[in-house]
Structures are given as C-alpha cells and as structure tokens.
C-alpha positions as CSV (number, residue, x, y, z in Angstrom):
1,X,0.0,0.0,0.0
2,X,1.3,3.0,-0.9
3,X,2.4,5.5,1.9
4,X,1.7,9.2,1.8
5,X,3.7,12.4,3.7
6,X,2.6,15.7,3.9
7,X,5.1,18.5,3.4
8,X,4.5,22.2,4.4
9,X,7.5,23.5,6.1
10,X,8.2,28.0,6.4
11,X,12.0,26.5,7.2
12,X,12.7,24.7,3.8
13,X,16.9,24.3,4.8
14,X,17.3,20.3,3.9
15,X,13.9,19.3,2.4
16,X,14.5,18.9,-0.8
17,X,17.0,16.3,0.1
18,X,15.3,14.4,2.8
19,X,12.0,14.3,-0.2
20,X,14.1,12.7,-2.2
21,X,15.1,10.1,0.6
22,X,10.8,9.7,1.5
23,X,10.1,9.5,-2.5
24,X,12.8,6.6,-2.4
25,X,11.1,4.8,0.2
26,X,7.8,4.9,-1.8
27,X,6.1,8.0,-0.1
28,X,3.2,9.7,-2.1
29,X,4.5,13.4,-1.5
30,X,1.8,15.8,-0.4
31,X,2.8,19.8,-0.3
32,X,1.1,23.1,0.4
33,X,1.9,26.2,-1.5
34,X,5.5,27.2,-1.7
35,X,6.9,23.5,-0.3
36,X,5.1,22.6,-3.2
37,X,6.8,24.3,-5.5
38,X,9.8,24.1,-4.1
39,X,10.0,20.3,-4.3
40,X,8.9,20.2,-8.4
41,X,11.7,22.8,-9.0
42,X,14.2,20.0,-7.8
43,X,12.4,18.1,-10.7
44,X,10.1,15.8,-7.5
45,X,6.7,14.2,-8.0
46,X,4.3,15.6,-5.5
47,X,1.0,16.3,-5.4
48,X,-0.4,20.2,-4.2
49,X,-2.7,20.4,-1.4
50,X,-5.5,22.0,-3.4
51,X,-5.9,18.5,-5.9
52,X,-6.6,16.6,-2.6
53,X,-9.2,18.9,-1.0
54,X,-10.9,19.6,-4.3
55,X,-10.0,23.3,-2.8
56,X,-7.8,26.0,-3.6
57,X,-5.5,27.8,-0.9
58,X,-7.9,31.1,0.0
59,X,-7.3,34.3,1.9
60,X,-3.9,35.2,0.4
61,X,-2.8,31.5,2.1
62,X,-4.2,31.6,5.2
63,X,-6.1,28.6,4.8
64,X,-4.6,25.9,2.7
65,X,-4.5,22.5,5.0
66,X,-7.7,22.8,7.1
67,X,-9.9,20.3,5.8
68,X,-11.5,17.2,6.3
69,X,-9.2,15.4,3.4
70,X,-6.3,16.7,4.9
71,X,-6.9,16.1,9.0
72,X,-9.3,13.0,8.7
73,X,-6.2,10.8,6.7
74,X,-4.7,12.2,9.7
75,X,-6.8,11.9,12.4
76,X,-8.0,8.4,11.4
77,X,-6.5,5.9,13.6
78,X,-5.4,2.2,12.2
79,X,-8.6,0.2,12.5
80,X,-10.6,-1.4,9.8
81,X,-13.3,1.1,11.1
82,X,-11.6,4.5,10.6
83,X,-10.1,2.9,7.2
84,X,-13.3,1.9,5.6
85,X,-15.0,5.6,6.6
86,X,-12.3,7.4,4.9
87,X,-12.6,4.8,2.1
88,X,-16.4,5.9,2.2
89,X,-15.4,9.5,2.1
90,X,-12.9,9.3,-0.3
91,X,-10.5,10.4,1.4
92,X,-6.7,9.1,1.7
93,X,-4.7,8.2,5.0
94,X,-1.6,10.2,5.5
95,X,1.2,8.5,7.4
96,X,4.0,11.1,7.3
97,X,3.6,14.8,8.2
98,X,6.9,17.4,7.8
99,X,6.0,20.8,8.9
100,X,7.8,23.4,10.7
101,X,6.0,27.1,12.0
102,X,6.0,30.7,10.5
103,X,8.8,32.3,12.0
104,X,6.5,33.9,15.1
105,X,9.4,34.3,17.9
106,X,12.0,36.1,15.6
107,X,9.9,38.1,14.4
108,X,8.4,39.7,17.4
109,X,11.8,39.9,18.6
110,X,13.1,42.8,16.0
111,X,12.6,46.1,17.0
112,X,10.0,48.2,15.4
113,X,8.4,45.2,14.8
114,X,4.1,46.7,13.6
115,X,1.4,44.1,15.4
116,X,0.4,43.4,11.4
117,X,3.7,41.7,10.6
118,X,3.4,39.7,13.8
119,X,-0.4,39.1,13.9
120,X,0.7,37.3,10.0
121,X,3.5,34.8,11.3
122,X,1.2,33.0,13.9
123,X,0.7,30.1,12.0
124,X,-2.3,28.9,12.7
125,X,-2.7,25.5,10.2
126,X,0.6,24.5,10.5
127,X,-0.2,24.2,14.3
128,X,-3.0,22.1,13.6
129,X,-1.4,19.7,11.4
130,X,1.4,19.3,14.4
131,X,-1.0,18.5,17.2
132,X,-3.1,16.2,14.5
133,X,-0.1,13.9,13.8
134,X,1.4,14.0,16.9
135,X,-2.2,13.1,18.5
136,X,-2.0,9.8,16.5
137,X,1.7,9.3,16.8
138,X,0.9,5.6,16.9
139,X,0.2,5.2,13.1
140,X,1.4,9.0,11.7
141,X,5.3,10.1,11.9
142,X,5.7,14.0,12.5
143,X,8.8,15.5,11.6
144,X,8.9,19.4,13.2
145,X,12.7,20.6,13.1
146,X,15.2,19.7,10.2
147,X,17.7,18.6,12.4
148,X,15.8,14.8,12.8
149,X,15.6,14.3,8.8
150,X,18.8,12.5,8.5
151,X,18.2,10.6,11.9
152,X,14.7,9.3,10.3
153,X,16.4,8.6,7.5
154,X,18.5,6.1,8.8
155,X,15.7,4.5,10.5
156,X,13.9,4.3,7.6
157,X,17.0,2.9,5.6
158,X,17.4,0.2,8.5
159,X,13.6,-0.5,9.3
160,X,13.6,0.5,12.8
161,X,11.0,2.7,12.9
162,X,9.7,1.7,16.1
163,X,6.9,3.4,18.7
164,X,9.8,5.1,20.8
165,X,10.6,7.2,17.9
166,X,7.2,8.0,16.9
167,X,6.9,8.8,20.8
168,X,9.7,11.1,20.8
169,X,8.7,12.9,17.5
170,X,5.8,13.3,19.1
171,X,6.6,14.8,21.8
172,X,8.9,17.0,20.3
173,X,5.8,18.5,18.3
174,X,3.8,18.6,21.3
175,X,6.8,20.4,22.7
176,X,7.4,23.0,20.1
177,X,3.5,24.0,19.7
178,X,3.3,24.3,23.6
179,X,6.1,26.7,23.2
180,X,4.8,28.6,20.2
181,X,1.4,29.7,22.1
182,X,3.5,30.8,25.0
183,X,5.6,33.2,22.7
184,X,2.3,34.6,21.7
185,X,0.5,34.7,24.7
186,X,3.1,36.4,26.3
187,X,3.3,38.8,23.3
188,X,-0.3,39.7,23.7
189,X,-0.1,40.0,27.3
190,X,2.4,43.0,26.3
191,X,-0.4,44.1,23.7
192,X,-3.1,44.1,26.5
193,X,-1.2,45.9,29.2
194,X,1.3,48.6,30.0
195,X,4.3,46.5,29.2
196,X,4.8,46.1,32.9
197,X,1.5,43.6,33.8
198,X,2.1,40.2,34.6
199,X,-0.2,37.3,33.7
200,X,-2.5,35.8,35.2
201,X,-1.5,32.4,33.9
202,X,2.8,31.9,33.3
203,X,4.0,29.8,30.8
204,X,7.4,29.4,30.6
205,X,8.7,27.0,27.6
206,X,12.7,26.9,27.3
207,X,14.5,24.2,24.5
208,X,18.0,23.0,26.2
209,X,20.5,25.6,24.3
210,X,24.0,24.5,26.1
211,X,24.3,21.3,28.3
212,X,27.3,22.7,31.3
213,X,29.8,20.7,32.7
214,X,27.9,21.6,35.8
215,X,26.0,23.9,38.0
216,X,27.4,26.3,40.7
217,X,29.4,23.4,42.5
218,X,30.9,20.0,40.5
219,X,27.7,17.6,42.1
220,X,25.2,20.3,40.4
221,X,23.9,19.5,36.9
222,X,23.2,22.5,34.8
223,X,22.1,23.7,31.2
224,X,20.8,26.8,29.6
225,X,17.2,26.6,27.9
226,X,16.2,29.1,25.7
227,X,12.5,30.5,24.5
228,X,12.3,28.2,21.0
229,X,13.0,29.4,17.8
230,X,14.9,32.8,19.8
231,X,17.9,34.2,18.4
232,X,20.3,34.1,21.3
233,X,21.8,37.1,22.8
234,X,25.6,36.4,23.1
235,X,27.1,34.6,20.5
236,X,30.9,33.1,21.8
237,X,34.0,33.6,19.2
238,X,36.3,31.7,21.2
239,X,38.0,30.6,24.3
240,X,36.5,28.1,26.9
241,X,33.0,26.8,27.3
242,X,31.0,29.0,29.2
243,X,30.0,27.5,33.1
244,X,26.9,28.3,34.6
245,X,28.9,30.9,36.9
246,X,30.2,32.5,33.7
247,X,26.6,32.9,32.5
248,X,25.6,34.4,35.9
249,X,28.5,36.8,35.7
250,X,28.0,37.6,32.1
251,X,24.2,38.4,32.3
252,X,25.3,41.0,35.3
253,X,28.1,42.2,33.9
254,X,25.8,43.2,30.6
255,X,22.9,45.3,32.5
256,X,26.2,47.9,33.7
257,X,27.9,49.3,30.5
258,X,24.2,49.9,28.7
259,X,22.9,52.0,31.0
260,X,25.5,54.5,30.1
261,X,25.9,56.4,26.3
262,X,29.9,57.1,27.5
263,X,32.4,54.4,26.8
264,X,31.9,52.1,29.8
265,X,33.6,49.2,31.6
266,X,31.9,46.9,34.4
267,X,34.5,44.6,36.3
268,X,32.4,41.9,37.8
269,X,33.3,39.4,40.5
270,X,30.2,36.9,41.8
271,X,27.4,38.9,40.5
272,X,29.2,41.8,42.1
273,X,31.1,45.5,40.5
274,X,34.4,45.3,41.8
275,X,35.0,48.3,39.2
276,X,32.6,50.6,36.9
277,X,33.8,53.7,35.3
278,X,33.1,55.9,32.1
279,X,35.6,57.8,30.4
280,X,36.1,59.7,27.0
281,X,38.1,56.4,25.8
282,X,37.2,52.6,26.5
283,X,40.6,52.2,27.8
284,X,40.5,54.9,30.0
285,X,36.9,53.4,31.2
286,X,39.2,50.7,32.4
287,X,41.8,52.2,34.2
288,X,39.3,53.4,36.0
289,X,37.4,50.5,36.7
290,X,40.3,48.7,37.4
291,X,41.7,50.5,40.0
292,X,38.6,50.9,42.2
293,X,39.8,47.3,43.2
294,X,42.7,45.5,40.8
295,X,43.3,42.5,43.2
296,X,39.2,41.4,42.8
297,X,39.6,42.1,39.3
298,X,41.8,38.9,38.7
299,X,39.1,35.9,37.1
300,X,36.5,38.4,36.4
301,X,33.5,39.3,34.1
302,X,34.2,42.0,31.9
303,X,31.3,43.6,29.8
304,X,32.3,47.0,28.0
305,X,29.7,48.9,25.4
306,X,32.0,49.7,22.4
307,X,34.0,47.6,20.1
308,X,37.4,45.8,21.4
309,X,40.1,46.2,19.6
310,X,43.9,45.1,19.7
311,X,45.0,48.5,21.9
312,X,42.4,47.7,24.4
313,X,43.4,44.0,24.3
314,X,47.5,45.1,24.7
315,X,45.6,47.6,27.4
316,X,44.6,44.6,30.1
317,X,48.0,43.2,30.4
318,X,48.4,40.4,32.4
319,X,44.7,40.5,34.2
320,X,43.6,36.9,33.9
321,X,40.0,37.8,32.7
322,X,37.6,34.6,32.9
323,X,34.8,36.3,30.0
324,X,35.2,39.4,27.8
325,X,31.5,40.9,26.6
326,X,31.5,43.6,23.8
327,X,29.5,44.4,21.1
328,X,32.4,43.3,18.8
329,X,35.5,42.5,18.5
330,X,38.2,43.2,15.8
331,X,40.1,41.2,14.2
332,X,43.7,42.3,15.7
333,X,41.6,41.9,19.2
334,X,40.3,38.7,18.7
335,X,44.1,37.0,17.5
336,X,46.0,38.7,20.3
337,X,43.6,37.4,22.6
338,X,43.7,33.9,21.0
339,X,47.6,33.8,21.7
340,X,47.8,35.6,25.2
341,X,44.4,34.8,26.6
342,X,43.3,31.6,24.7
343,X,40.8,30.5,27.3
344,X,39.6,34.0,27.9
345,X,36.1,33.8,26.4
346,X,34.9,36.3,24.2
347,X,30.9,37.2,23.9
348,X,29.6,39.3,21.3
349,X,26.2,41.2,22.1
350,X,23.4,41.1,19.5
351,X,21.4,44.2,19.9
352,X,18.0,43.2,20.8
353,X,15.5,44.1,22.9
354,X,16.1,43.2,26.9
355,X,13.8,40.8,29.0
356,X,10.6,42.0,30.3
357,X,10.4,40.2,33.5
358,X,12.8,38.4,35.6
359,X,11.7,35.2,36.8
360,X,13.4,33.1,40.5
361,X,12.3,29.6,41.0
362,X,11.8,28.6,45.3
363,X,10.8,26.1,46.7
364,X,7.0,27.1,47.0
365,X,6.5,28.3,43.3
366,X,8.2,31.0,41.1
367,X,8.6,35.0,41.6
368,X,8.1,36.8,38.6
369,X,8.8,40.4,38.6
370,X,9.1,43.5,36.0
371,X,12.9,44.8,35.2
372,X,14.3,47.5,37.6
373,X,14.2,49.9,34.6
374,X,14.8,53.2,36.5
375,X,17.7,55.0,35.7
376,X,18.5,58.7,37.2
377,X,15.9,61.3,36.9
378,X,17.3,64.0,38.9
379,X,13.9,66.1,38.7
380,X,12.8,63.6,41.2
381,X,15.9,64.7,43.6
382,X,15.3,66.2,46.8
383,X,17.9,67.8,48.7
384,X,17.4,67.1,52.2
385,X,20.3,68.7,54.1
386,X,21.8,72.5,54.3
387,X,24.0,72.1,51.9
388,X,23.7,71.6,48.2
389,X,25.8,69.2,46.1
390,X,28.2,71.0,44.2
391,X,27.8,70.6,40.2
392,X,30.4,67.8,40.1
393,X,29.4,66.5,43.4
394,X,25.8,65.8,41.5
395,X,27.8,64.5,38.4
396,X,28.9,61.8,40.9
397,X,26.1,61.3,43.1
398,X,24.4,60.3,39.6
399,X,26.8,58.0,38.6
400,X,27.3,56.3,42.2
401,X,23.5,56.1,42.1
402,X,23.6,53.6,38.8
403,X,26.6,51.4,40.2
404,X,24.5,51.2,43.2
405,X,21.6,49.3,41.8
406,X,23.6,46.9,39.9
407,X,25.2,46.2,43.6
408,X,24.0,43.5,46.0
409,X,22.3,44.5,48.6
410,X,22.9,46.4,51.1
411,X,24.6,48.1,48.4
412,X,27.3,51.0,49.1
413,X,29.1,52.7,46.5
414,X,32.0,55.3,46.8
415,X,32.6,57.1,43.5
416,X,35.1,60.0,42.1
417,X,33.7,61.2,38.8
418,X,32.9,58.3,37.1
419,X,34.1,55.8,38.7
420,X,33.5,53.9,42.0
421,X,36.8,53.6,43.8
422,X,35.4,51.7,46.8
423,X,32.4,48.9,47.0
424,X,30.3,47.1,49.5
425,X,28.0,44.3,48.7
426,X,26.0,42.0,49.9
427,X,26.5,42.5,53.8
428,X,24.0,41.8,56.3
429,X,24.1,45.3,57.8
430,X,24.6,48.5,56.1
431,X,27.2,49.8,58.4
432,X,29.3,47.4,57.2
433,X,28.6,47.9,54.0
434,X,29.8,51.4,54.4
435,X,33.2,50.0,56.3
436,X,34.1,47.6,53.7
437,X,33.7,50.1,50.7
438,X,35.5,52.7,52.8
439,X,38.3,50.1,53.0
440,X,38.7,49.5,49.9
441,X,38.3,52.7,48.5
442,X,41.4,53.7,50.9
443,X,42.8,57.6,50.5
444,X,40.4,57.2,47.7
445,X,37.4,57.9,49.7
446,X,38.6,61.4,50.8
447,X,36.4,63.6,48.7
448,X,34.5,60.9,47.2
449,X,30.6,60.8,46.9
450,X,28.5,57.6,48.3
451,X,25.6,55.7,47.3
452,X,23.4,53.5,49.0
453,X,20.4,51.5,47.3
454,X,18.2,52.0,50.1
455,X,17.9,54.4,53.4
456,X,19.8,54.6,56.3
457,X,17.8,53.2,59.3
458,X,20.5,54.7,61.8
459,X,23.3,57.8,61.5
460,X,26.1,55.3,62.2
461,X,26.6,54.9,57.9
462,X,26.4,58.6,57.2
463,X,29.1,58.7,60.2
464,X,31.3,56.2,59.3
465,X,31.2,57.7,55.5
466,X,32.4,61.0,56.7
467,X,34.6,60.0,58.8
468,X,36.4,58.3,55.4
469,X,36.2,61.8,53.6
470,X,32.8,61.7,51.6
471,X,31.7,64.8,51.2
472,X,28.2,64.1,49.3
473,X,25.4,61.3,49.9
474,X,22.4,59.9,47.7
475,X,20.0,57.5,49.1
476,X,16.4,57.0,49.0
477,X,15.4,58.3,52.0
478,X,12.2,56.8,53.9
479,X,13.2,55.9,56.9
480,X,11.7,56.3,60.4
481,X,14.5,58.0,61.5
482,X,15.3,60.2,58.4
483,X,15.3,62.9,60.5
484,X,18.0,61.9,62.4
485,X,19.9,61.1,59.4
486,X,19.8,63.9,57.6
487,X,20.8,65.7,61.2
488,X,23.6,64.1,61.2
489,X,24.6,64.8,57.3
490,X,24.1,68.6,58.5
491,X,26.3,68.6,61.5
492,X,29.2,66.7,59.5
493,X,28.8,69.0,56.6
494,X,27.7,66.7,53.9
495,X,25.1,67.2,51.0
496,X,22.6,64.3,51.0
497,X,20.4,63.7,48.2
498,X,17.1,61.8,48.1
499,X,15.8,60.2,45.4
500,X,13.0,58.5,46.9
501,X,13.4,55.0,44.9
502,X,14.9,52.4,46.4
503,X,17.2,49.8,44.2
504,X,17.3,46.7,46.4
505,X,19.0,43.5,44.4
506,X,19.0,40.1,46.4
C-alpha cells in the first residue's frame, strides 16, 4: 500500500534532500503552496494540497491545509473502522507529516516590529497539522525541526521505525506548539497591558540551548534553555565553554555598561562591580574601573559597550579575565587574545530588545517580577540637608546612584567622577557595608561621593562615610528615623540627596 507524507514547512533548509530520501522509500509526497513548488523545482513528484481537497488555498494562504481530506487521513487511527470511513469518504490516510512554524518568535523579537507583521507569522494551520499527527503518533510520523531528517532517514534505511521514535517525535511536536502559544501569549499579554502587567496564567517553555559541565558546584547538573526558535543574545567567538557561573557573571556584567551612552567598563566578580567607570576612551573606562579594586579584578567578568580592539586587548596586560563581553571585537583583538588569553572567552552582544520580567524559581513556586528599569531622573531629587551638592558632586552622586543598583544589597558605592573607587555588597548590615567600601576605597574615599540603594535606618553609615572623607550622599530616604539622618549629614557638613526609589538587588 502506498504511503503518503505531507510536506508544508516556512524552514525549507534540507527538504529537498530528505524528499528525495521519503520519494525513495515509496512515499506519495503531499505539499502546500511554496513547499510545493519548491519540491517540483528540484524536478520531485508531488501532489499540491488544493488537488486533494478539491480546494484552492484562499485568503492570500491563510487557509490551505484545514480540511476534512487533509486532517481525517490524519486523524483516522489504524482500524478497519476508521479505514473503511475514509474509504467511504474518499479520502486518503496520510502516514508522514513534515511541517515546521512561521517564524512567530523572531519576528516579534526585532525592533520596530508593527502588530500586522506579527499578527501574520502565527501560524495557525501548520499548528494544527502538528498537534493532528502527533495526536496519533501511533500510526502517523511527525517531523517538526530539520535537524531529525537525516536521523529518520536512517531508521527508515534500516527498518527500525519503532513506537519510541514515533513517541519522541511526538513529543517534540507537542513540545514545540506548547512553546509557540506561550511566545504569543506572552506577546499579547504585552499588547493588553502597559508593558509592565504580569499574567495571570505563566508559561514558561525553554528548548535545552547549552548542556554545562555543571552547576554552581561539581555535584550540580546545569544547562541553559532558551524561548524556542529565539535568536540568542551572546554569540561566543572563542575561548573556553562557558560554566553556569560565567553565565551568571555575564548576564550582570551586561545590565552595567548599557545604562551608560559614554564608553563604559563593568568589572564583575560573583554577580558583584568590583569596578565601573566611564571615560572619554574605553581604555580609560578601564583604568578606572580597574583601579577601584585591581586585586578582585583577577578571574573576572568583563562587559564594556564599544567595540574591542587590539589597543584595548594590549591595554589589560596580564589581568587573567575569565569572560570578555563587547558588542564586537576586531580582528587584531580577537588574535592577540587567541595567543595571550586563549581560554579567555569572548561574547559578542546582539542588539536586541532586553527581557521583560525576571523570573526566580523557590521552593513554594516561582517570583516573577518587572525589570528595575529606572535609571537617574534627577527632577525627582530632593535635597534634604543644608548644603547643596556641588555641580560635580551631583555628576557623581548620579553616577554612584547607577553602580548602586547593579550592587548587591545592602549596596554602598563610593565614586570619584565616574568611577567607583570603593564597594560594599551583599552585607547583612549597612554599616558594614559602608566600612568595607570605605576600606577598599582607601585615601580614595577622601572627597569621594556615596551611594546606598536604600535608606539609612540609623546615622552610624552617614558617620562612618564621613569620617572616610565623603563629602556628598544619595539615598532614597524613607526611613523612620530620616530625620535623624539627615541631622547628622548637616552637623558633618555633607550634602545628601534623596531620590526617593529604592534599588534593592537580592
């Protein structure tokens, strides 16, 4: 009996090859529209869509598939019952289905993208025809990604076409469509609200993009999924694989050097700025950075927002530098690299739009929460003590206030210019906090500014600051005791700045 496969793939890379394999083992071939053409230009047999529904495509192709020819020799399970009622209908089983979707995720995912081009890549009857085969995955074989032609191939060169695979196809189908209506769901969740709602209802689909050696510690496994069909955002030219630390790193290394237009560096140790900076030059954003803490700096993340090239590369010397993130890399960069810093590994940036929500799996369930998008807005500044911040004082407050949020909290930031020169992350109090940035910042701190994602519950960090030479302070303010606080700025002479939003990262 002869067998028959359906063909309608968007994705036509390797189908004219793997026809020719299905027309060698006897397959009737079936195609809709443009597969169909593209199959008798490579000089194949096949039969269009349209001759088996008795129906022509309609609606500038938005129907071509949906009909009762095409889904009941689908649908139609193996019995002598289902067989004899599409024998009564006329109608011929289909045992073979290759389709793969419009092109939905990629395109939502360029900028500028009009709801009219997106609204036209949800595929709507290639869907169908998924879920239909994969539904009777006992007697119909689906095919959804090129990368399993030559694998079905094989089993169809060697007869072992058995139920596991047509249980794995399956589920791969089931797998990709699942993950298709999230992308749009969530897209039209961003169509129904203010671009910072969250649904009622989350769907999160990821396919396996990069299996790690392993997760934070050697008896953790790890990977990284990634929405299906999404471009990804960091492309790797060479060194190393990438560990799951690296990826950790990397992703908070990135959200530093774009909030700034100036040439930026962002030295990152454990999730951590151990130097920021701007300057006129990238490699004067590095010195900078560098020096607000050169012995941290050794293994770290670095994520800068120009192009590398080979001066900047000459420029880091003898820093051992785990991951270098830019939005390119020259050619002189990338070979001078590849001889003194072979393992170092380089990440390219796609532009791209960022991540609406960040998502934290517990225990209990998953946190979802909108991206701390706030920047500085100084018309939202209040200046709570006596004195006002000087011009460059405010320069740096401003500055201080960005490192800050990209800081572990309690978060304190010392800063000259721009550049931090002293840091403190991550401690349980904020006094400390305060201490440990003072100590690292060193003579550095005398005339520096500080910055502290949240407010002061007692005087003691305004005090200890001073005491270190900081002149100028920015905070949120919002305490009980602001009063107090600010009191205390007063009597030590410093200018304090409230911004009233508070930049808390745990």
């Amino acid at each position: 009996m002869t067998r028959r496969a359906l063909l309608s793939c968007w994705d036509k890379s390797g189908l004219v090859d793997f026809a020719r394999h299905l027309h060698r083992h006897g397959f009737e071939l079936v195609a809709s529209g443009g597969t169909a053409r593209n199959l008798r230009e490579a000089d194949l047999p096949v039969t269009a869509v349209n001759d088996v529904t008795g129906h022509p495509e309609i609606l500038g192709g938005r129907v071509k598939t949906l009909h009762p020819a095409i889904h009941g020799g689908l649908l139609a399970r193996g019995t002598d019952a289902h067989m004899a009622e599409l024998a009564d209908h006329g109608i011929g089983a289909i045992d073979l289905v290759v389709c793969n979707l419009y092109p939905f995720e990629n395109t939502v995912a360029k900028d500028g993208v009009t709801v009219m081009e997106a609204v036209e890549e949800i595929d709507i009857g290639g869907v169908t025809l998924l879920r239909a085969a994969a539904k009777n995955f006992e007697r119909v074989l689906i095919v959804c990604d090129p990368a399993d032609y030559d694998g079905l191939v094989a089993h169809l060169d060697n007869d072992t076409v058995d139920g596991d695979l047509r249980r794995k196809l399956a589920l791969k189908a089931f797998t990709r469509t699942a993950a298709y209506d999230t992308a749009i769901s969530g897209w039209m969740a961003g169509l129904a609200g203010d671009g910072d709602a969250l649904p009622a209802t989350l769907s999160l689909v990821g396919e396996r993009a990069m299996t790690l050696r392993y997760g934070e510690n050697p008896h953790q496994v790890a990977a990284l999924y990634r929405a299906p069909g999404s471009r990804p955002k960091f492309e790797q030219l060479q060194g190393k694989a990438l560990s799951y630390n690296n990826l950790v790193d990397l992703d908070a290394a990135w959200a530093m050097p774009r909030e700034f237009t100036e040439p930026c560096v962002a030295i990152i140790k454990h999730n951590n700025p151990c130097g920021l900076a701007t300057s006129d030059t990238l490699i004067g954003a590095f010195d900078k950075a560098l020096a607000s803490d050169p012995i941290s700096a050794f293994g770290s993340v670095i994520a800068v927002n120009r192009p590398v090239d080979g001066a900047f590369v000459r420029n880091l010397g003898k820093l051992f530098v785990e991951v270098l993130a830019a939005p390119a890399f020259t050619d002189e960069a990338r070979e001078i690299l590849g001889r003194r810093k072979k393992n170092c590994r380089l990440m390219v940036r796609h532009a791209g739009a960022e991540q609406s929500w960040r998502v934290r799996h517990l225990d209990d369930g998953v946190l979802v929460q909108t991206n701390d998008r706030k920047g500085v807005d100084r018309s939202t500044w209040t200046v709570a003590s006596k004195r006002q911040p000087t011009a460059e004082e405010a320069d740096a407050l401003a500055f201080a206030w960005l490192a800050a949020k990209h800081t572990r909290s309690n978060a304190i930031v010392f800063g000259q210019g721009t550049a931090t020169v002293g840091i403190g992350a991550g401690q349980m109090s904020r006094i400390d906090s305060v201490r440990l940035a003072a100590w690292r910042a060193g003579d550095k701190s005398q005339g520096a500014v500080m910055a502290s994602d949240a407010f002061f519950p007692f005087p003691d960090g305004v005090e200890a600051a001073a005491e270190a030479g900081v002149t100028a302070v920015i905070q949120p303010g919002g305490s009980i005791r602001d009063s107090v606080v600010i009191e205390a700025a007063d009597r030590l002479g410093l200018a304090m700045v409230m911004t009233g939003t508070r930049h808390f990262k745990h």
